[in-house]
LOMAR-355584 format. One line per field, with one value per residue (C-alpha): residue in three letters; residue number from 0; y, z, x. Coordinates in pm, whole numbers, m for minus. Example, Ala and Ser with C-alpha at 12.3 -4.5 7.8 and 13.67 -1.06 7.14 Angstrom:
<semars>
type <- ALA,SER .
seq <- 0,1 .
yy <- m450,m106 .
zz <- 780,714 .
xx <- 1230,1367 .
</semars>
This chain:
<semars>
type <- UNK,UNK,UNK,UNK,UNK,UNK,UNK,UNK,UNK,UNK,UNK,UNK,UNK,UNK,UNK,UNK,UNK,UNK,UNK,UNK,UNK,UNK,UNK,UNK,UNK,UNK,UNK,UNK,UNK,UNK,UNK,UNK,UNK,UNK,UNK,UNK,UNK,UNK,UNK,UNK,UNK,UNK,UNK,UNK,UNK,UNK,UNK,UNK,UNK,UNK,UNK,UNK,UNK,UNK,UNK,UNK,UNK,UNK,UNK,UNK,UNK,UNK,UNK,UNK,UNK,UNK,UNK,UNK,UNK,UNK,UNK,UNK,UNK,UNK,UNK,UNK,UNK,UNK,UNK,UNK,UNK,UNK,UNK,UNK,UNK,UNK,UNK,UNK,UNK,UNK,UNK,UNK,UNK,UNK,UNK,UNK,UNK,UNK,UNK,UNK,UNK,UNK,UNK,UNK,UNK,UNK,UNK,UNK,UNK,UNK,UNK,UNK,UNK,UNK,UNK,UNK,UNK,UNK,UNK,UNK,UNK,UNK,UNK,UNK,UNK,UNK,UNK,UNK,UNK,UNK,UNK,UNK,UNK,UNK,UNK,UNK,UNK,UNK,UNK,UNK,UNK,UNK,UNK,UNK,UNK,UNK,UNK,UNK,UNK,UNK,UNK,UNK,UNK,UNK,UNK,UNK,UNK,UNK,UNK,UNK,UNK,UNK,UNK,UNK,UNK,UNK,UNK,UNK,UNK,UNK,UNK,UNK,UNK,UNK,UNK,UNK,UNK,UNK,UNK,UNK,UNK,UNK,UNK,UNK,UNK,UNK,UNK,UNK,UNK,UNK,UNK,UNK,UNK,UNK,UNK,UNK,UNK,UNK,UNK,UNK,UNK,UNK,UNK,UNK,UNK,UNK,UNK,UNK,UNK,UNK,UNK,UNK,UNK,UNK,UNK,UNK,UNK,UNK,UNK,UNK,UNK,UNK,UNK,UNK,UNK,UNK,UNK,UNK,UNK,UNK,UNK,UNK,UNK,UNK,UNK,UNK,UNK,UNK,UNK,UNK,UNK,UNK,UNK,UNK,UNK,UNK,UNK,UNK,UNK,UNK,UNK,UNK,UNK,UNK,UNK,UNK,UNK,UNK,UNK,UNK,UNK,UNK,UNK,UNK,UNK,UNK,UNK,UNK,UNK,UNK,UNK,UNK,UNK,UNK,UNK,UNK,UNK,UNK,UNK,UNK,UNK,UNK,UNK,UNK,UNK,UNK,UNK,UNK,UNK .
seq <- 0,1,2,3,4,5,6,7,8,9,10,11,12,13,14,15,16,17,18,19,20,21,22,23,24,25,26,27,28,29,30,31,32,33,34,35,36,37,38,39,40,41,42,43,44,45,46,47,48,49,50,51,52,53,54,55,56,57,58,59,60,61,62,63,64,65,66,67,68,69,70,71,72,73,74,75,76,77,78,79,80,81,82,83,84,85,86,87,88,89,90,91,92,93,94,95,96,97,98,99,100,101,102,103,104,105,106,107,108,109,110,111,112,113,114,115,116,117,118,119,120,121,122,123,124,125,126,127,128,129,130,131,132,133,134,135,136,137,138,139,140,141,142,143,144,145,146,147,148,149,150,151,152,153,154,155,156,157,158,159,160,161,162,163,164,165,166,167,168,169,170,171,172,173,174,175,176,177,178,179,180,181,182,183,184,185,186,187,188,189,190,191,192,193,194,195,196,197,198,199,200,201,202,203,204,205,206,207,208,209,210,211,212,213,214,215,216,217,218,219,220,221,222,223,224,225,226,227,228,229,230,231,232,233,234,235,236,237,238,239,240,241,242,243,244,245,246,247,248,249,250,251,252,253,254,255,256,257,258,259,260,261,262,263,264,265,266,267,268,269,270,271,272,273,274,275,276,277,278,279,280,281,282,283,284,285,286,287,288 .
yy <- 16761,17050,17125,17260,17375,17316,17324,17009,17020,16877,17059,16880,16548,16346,16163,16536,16754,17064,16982,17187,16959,16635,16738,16741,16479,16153,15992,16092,15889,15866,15860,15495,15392,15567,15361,15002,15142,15136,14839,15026,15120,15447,15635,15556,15811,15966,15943,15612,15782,16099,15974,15620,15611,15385,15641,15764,15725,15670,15740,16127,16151,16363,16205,16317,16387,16470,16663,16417,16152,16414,16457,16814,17030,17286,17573,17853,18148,17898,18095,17979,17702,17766,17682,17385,17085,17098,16879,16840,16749,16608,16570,16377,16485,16229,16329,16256,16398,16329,16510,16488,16447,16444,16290,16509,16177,16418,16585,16349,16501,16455,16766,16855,17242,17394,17808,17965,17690,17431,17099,16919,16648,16451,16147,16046,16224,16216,16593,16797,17146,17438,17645,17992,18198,18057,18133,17798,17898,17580,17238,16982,16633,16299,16267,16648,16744,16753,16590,16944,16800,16634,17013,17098,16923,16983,17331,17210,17066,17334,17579,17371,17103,17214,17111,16847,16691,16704,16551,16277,16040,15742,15722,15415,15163,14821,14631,14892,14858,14459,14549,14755,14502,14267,14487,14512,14222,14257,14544,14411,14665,14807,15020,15346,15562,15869,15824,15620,15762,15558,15322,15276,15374,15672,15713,15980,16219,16166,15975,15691,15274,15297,15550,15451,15090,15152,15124,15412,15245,14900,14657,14470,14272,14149,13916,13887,13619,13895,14163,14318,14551,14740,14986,15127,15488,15359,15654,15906,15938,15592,15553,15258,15264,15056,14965,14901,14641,14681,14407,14472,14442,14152,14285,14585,14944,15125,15445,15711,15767,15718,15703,15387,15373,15730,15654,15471,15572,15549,15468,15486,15671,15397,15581,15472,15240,15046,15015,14857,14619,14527,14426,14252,14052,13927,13921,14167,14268,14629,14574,14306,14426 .
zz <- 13676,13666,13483,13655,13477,13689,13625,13688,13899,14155,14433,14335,14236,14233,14512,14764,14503,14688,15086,14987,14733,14876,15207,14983,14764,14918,14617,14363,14038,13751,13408,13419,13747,13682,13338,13541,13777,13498,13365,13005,12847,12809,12457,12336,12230,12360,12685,12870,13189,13214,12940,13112,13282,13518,13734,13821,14134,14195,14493,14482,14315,14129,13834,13650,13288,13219,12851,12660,12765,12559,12263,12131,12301,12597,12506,12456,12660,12975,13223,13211,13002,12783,13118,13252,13159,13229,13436,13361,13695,13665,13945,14039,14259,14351,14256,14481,14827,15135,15450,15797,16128,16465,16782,17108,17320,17662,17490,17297,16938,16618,16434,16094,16031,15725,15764,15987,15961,16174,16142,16482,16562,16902,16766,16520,16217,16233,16300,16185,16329,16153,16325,16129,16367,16672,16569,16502,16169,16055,16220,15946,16032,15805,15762,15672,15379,15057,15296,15401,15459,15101,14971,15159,15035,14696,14840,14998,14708,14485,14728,14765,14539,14508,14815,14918,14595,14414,14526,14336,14469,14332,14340,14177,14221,14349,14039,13940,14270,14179,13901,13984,14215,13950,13749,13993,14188,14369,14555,14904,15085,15086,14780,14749,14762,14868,14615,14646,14767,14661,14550,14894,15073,15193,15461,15462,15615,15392,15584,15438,15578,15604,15840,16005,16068,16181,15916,16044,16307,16338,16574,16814,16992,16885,17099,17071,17323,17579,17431,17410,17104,17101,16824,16801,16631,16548,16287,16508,16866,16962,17166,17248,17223,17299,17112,17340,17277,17128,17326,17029,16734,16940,16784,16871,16763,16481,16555,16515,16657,16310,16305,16409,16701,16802,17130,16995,17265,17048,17069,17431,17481,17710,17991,17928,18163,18087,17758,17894,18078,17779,17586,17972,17964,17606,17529,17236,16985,16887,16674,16433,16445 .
xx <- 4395,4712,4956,5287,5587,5902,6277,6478,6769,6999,6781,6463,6460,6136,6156,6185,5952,5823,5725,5409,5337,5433,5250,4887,4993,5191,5228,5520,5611,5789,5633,5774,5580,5297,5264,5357,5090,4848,4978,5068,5393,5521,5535,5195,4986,4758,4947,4786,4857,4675,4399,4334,3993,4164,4339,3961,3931,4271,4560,4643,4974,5238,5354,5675,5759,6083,6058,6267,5977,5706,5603,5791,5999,5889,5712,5905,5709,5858,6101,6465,6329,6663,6885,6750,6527,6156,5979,5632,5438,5112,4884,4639,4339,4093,3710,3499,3458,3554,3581,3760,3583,3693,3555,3567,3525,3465,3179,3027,3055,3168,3282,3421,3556,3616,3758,3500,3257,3192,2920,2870,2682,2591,2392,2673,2508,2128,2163,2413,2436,2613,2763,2960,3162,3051,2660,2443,2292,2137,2002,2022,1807,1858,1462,1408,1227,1461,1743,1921,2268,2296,2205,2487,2726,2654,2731,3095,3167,3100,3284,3535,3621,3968,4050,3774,3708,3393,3070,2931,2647,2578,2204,2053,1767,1818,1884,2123,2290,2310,2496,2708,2831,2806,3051,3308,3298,3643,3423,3337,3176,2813,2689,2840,2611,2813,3074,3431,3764,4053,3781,3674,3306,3215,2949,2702,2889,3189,3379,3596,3548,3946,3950,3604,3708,4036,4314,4481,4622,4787,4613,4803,4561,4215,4038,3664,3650,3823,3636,3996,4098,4417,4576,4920,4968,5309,5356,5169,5144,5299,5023,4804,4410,4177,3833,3521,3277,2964,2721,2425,2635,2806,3133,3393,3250,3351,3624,3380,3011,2759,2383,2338,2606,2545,2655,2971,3269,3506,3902,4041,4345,4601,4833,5210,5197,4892,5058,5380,5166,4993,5321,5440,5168,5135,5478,5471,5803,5701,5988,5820,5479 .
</semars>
């Protein structure tokens, strides 16, 4: 959690805070929302929005005081605090760690850099190579004594939980696993071993089910029966992709390569016109999807 001391004015309302800002954090609110949010009212003390244990876990965000909504006035050290009103901006950070990997389809890896380090893998994460200025300086294997990779991300994390998040695994035995289920039971996905982001699962490598399974995108065609999948990057690219089907699984493959599917394809970029012959021929409206 920080602390920033702005001044208000015409130039920066909430909704267009700094581009900085809003580029790390999506998510602005008023001290208002962020109470509804909670589902508490505003004035209570302590503050029921940055004490609640319920934003743990929680949708990075920037939430705005506006000093008549505080208890006692600014401090008085503040710059130009006399001229303007102060907005207090409180944000947000989720915890627990996750990272970004990207598929290079044409050479069959998965890779994730941070500065002048790289981790690669080719069998979707059973090794994962690291690789500092071009020089492979470790080869880390899922079964290796004293599980290398989880070391190192104890390491990431501690390196670089300001921008990452922190690292925290959720190891527990099978009955605590039950219950933890058992305690949040509008939880539908596997155990979360690897921590939660946004109170979704991560995978082993850090990855996060709503990127993994597809979210990202907006699917405009599933049919199993066709073994046809297609996904529209509406707010990206405006391309179409296609999802191939996995004949073991007996179901379409996942976006990413992981340990089991290390051979997982992944999402298949669509020329222009093989996505105009898509809508053509199934009589698609863009416009309402």
């Amino acid at each position: 959690m920080f602390v920033l001391l702005a001044p208000l004015s015409n130039a920066w309302p909430h909704e267009a805070a700094s581009p900085t800002l809003e580029a790390n954090l999506p998510s602005i609110l008023t001290l208002d929302e962020a109470s509804a949010t909670v589902g508490l009212l505003c004035g209570e003390s302590p503050c029921p929005v940055t004490e609640s244990p319920i934003l743990t876990g929680c949708k990075d965000s920037i939430v705005v005081f506006v000093a008549d909504a505080t208890a006692g006035p600014p401090a008085t050290d503040i710059p130009l605090s006399a001229a303007f009103d102060i907005v207090i901006l409180f944000i947000i950070i989720n915890t627990n760690m996750k990272l970004e990997w990207t598929h290079n389809q044409a050479e069959g890896f998965i890779y994730c850099e941070i500065d002048n380090i790289i981790y690669k893998s080719y069998n979707g994460g059973d090794n994962i190579l690291k690789i500092i200025d071009g020089n492979e300086v470790a080869n880390m294997g899922k079964y290796d004594k004293n599980d290398p990779w989880e070391i190192e991300k104890q390491w990431i994390s501690e390196t670089y939980s300001d921008r990452f998040g922190v690292y925290e695994p959720l190891g527990a035995s099978v009955q605590e696993m039950e219950q933890w289920h058992i305690d949040h039971p509008t939880y539908t996905e596997a155990f979360p071993a690897y921590g939660l982001f946004e109170g979704r699962y991560l995978d082993r490598l850090q990855r996060e089910s709503h990127m993994q399974i597809g979210k990202d995108m907006i699917t405009v065609l599933m049919q199993p029966e066709n073994k046809l999948f297609i996904e529209w990057d509406k707010h990206g690219t405006g391309k179409f992709y296609r999802r191939e089907w996995c004949e073991e699984n007996n179901s379409f493959y996942n976006v990413q390569p992981c340990c089991v599917f290390p051979d997982n394809p992944g999402r298949t970029e669509l020329s222009d016109e093989e996505k105009t012959s898509i809508i053509e021929q199934n009589g698609l409206d863009l416009s309402l999807i």
